[in-house]
ROTORZA-431694 format. One line per field, with one value per residue (C-alpha): residue in three letters; y negated, z, x; residue number from 1; chain. Coordinates in steps of 0.25 Angstrom, whole numbers. Layout:
// ROTORZA-431694
res	ALA, ...
yy	Y, ...
zz	Z, ...
xx	X, ...
n	NUM, ...
chain	A, ...
***
This chain:
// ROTORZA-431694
res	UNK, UNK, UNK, UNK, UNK, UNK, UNK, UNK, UNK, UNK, UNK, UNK, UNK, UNK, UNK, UNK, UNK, UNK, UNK, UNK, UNK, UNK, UNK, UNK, UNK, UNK, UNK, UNK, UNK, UNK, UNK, UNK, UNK, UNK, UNK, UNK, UNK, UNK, UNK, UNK, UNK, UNK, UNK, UNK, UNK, UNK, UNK, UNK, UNK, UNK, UNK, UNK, UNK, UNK, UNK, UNK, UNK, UNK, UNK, UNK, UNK, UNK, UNK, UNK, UNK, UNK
yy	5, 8, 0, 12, 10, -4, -5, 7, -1, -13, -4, 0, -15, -16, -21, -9, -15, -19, -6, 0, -9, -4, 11, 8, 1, 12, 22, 17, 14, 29, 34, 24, 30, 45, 41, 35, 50, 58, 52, 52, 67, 70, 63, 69, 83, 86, 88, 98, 110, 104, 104, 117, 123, 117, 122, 138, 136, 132, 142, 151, 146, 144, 129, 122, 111, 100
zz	-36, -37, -44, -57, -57, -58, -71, -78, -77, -83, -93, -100, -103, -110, -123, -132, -136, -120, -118, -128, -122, -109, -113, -119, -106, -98, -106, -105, -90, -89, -99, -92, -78, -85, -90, -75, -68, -79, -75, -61, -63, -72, -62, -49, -57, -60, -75, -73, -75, -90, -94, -87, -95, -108, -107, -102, -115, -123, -119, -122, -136, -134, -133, -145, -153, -154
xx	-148, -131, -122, -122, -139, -138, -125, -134, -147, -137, -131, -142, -148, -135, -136, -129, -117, -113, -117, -107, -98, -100, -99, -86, -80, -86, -80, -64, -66, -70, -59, -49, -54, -52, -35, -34, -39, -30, -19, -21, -23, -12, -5, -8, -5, -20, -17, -4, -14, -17, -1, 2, -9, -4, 9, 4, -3, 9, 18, 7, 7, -7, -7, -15, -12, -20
n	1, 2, 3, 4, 5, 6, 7, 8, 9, 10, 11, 12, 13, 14, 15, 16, 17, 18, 19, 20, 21, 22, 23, 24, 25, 26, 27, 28, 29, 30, 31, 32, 33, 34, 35, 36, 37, 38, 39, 40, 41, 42, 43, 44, 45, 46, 47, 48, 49, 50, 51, 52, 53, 54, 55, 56, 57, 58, 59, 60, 61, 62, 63, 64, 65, 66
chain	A, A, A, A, A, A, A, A, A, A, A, A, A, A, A, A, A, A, A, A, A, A, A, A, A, A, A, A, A, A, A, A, A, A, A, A, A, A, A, A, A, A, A, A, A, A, A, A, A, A, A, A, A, A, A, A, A, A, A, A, A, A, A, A, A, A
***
């Protein structure tokens, strides 16, 4: 049995409230793993094609406000 057979075996004998705690602790670490790759990409230029789109878009005055 892998290591991600045995903790979902272990999850769901959780009681509910260690497993709310545990879905809220899973979900930071995935959101905090999510920041870390947008920045990398951003970073390493990845995300240039987002800006470049944005200002096409504003110069074509089709840009929409938020």
């Amino acid at each position: 049995m892998s290591k991600a057979d045995e903790l979902k075996t272990e999850i769901e004998r959780l009681p509910p409230e260690e497993f709310a705690e545990l879905v809220r602790w899973l979900s930071e670490k995935d959101w905090e793993r999510w920041d870390k790759q947008i920045e990398a990409d951003s970073a390493a230029g990845k995300l240039d094609f987002l800006v470049r789109e944005a200002l096409e878009e504003k110069a074509k005055g089709t840009l929409k406000n938020l």
